[in-house]
C-alpha positions as CSV (number, residue, x, y, z in Angstrom):
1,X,0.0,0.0,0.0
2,X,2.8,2.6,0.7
3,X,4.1,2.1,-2.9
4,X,0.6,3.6,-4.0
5,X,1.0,6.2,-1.8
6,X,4.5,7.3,-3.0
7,X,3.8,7.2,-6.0
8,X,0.1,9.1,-5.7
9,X,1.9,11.9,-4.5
10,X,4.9,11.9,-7.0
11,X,2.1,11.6,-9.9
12,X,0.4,14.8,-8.0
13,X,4.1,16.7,-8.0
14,X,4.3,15.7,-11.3
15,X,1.4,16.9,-12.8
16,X,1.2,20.1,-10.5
17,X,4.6,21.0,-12.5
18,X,3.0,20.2,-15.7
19,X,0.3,22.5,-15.0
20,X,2.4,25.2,-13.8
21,X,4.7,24.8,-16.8
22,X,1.6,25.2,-19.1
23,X,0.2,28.4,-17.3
24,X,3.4,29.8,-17.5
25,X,3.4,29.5,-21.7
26,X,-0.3,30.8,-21.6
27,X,1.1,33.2,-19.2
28,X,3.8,34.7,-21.3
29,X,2.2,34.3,-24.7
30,X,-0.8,36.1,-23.7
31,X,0.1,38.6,-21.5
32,X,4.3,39.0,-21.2
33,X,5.5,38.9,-24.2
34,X,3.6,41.7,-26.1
35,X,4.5,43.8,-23.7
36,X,8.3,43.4,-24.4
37,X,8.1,44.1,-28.2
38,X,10.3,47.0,-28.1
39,X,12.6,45.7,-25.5
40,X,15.9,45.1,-28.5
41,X,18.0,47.5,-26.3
42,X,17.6,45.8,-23.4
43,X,18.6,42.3,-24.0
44,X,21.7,42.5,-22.4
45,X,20.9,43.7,-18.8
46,X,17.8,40.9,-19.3
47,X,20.4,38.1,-19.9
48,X,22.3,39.3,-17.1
49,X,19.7,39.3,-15.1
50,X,17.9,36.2,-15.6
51,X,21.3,33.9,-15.8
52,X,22.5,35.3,-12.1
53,X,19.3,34.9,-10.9
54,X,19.3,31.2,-11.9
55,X,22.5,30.4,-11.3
56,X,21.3,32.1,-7.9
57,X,18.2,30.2,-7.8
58,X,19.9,26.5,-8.4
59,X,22.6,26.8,-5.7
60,X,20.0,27.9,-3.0
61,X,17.3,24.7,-5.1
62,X,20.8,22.3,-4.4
63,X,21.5,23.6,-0.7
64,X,17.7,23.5,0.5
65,X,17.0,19.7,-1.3
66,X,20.7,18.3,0.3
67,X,20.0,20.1,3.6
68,X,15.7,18.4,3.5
69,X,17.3,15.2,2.2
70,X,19.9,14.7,5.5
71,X,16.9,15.7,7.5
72,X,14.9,12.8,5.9
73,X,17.9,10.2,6.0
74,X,17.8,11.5,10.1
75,X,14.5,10.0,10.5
76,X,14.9,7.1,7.7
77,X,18.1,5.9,10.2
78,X,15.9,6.6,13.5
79,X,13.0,4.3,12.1
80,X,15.6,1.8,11.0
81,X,17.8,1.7,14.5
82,X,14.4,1.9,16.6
83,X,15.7,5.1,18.3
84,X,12.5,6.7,19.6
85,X,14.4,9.4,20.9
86,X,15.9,10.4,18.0
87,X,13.2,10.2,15.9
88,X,11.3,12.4,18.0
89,X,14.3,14.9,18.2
90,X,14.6,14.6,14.6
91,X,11.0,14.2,12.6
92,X,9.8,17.8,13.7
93,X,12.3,20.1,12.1
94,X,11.1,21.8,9.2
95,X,13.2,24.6,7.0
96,X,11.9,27.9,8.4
97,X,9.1,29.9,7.6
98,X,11.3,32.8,6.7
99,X,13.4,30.7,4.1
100,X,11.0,28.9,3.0
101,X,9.0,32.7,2.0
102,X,12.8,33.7,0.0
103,X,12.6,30.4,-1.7
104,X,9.2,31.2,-2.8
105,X,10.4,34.9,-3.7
106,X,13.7,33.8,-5.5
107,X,11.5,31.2,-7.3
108,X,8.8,33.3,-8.9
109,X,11.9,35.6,-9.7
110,X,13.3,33.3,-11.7
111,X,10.2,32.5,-13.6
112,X,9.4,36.0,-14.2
113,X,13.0,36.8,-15.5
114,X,12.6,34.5,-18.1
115,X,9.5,36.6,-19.1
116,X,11.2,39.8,-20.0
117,X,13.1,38.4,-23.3
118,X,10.9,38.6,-26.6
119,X,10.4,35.8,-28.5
120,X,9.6,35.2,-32.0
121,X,9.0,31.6,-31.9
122,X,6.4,30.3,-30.2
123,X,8.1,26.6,-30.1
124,X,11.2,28.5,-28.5
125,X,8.5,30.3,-26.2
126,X,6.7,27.5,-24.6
127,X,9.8,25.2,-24.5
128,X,11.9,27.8,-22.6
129,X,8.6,29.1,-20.7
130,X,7.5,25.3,-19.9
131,X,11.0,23.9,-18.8
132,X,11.5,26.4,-16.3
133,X,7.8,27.2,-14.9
134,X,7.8,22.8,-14.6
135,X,11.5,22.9,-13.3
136,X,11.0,25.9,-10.5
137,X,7.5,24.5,-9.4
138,X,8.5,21.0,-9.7
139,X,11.9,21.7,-7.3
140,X,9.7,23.6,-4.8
141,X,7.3,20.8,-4.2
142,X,9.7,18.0,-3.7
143,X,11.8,20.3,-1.4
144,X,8.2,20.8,0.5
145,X,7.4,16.9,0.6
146,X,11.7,16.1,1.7
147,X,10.8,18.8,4.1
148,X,8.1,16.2,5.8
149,X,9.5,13.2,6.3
150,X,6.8,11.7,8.3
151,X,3.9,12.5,5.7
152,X,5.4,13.6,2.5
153,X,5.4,10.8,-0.5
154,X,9.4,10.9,-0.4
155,X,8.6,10.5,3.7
156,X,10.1,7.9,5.7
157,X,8.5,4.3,5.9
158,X,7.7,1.9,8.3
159,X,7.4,4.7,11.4
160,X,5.2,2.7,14.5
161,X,2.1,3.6,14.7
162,X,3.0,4.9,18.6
163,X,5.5,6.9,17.3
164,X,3.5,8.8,15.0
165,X,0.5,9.6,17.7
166,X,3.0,10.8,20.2
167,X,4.5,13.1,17.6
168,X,1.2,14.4,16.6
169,X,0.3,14.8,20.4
170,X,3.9,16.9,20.6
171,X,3.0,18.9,17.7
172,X,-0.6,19.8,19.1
173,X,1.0,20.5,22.5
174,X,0.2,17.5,24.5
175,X,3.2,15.5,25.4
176,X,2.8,12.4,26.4
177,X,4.7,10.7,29.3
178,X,5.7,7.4,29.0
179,X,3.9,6.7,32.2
180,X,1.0,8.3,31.1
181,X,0.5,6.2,27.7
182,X,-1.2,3.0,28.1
183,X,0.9,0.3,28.3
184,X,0.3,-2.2,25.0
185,X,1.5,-5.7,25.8
């Protein structure tokens, strides 16, 4: 049953970057792109721009994913050794609110900054527009699931049931004792 569940939410990643790579051609055919018509003198600071800001945007995409994936392999290697504590210690952590908003910001940068070139073409249009509204979107949401390893479709397997109910209970405040839980024997 977990292999459905995997691969449920990696079809739902999939085709959330699908559909965010097609809104982004509609996007720039419709609305972006006529408005750069007379942009010929600008091409240069545009490149500039929108390389940096990639180049930007994949080095913070590889440091975030690495960073999720140890987290993940944390709680993989708690699950696997039966360490309790660890997992507990470990399952939680989350990247912060405030980096996860500058991902968000850098990302829809780097979308946008591939919308201030004017092309001819629409083949070279959606192909450039597609690949990179699929890529950015497509990053961000396995970063998000790698980011919850005890629910995410990339999420850790084979966590006891016990486990999970005392982290929820932590999460919602309540922290259960050991003496307080009821013993299951």
């Amino acid at each position: 049953m977990r292999v459905k569940e995997i691969w449920r939410g990696l079809l739902i990643i999939l085709l959330i970057g699908i559909g965010a790579g097609i809104l982004n051609v509609l996007f720039f055919i419709y609305a972006m792109n006529p408005l750069s018509i007379g942009a010929k003198g600008d091409e240069v600071a545009v490149s500039t721009y929108a390389i940096n800001l990639f180049v930007g945007w994949v080095f913070f995409s590889a440091w975030f994913l690495s960073r999720a994936d140890d987290e993940l392999k944390k709680v993989e290697e708690a699950v696997h050794k039966h360490d309790k504590e660890a997992f507990m210690l470990e399952a939680p952590k989350q990247i912060a609110l405030s980096i996860r908003i500058l991902y968000l910001l850098i990302s829809v940068l780097v979308i946008l900054s591939l919308h201030l070139f004017h092309l001819e073409s629409i083949l070279v249009a959606s192909m450039i527009q597609f690949g990179s509204g699929f890529l950015v979107v497509t990053t961000a949401l396995v970063l998000w699931d790698l980011d919850n390893p005890v629910g995410g479709a990339i999420g850790a397997p084979n966590i006891p049931k016990e486990w999970l109910q005392e982290l929820q209970a932590m999460k919602n405040g309540h922290l259960v004792s050991e003496l307080e839980a009821p013993l299951e024997k």
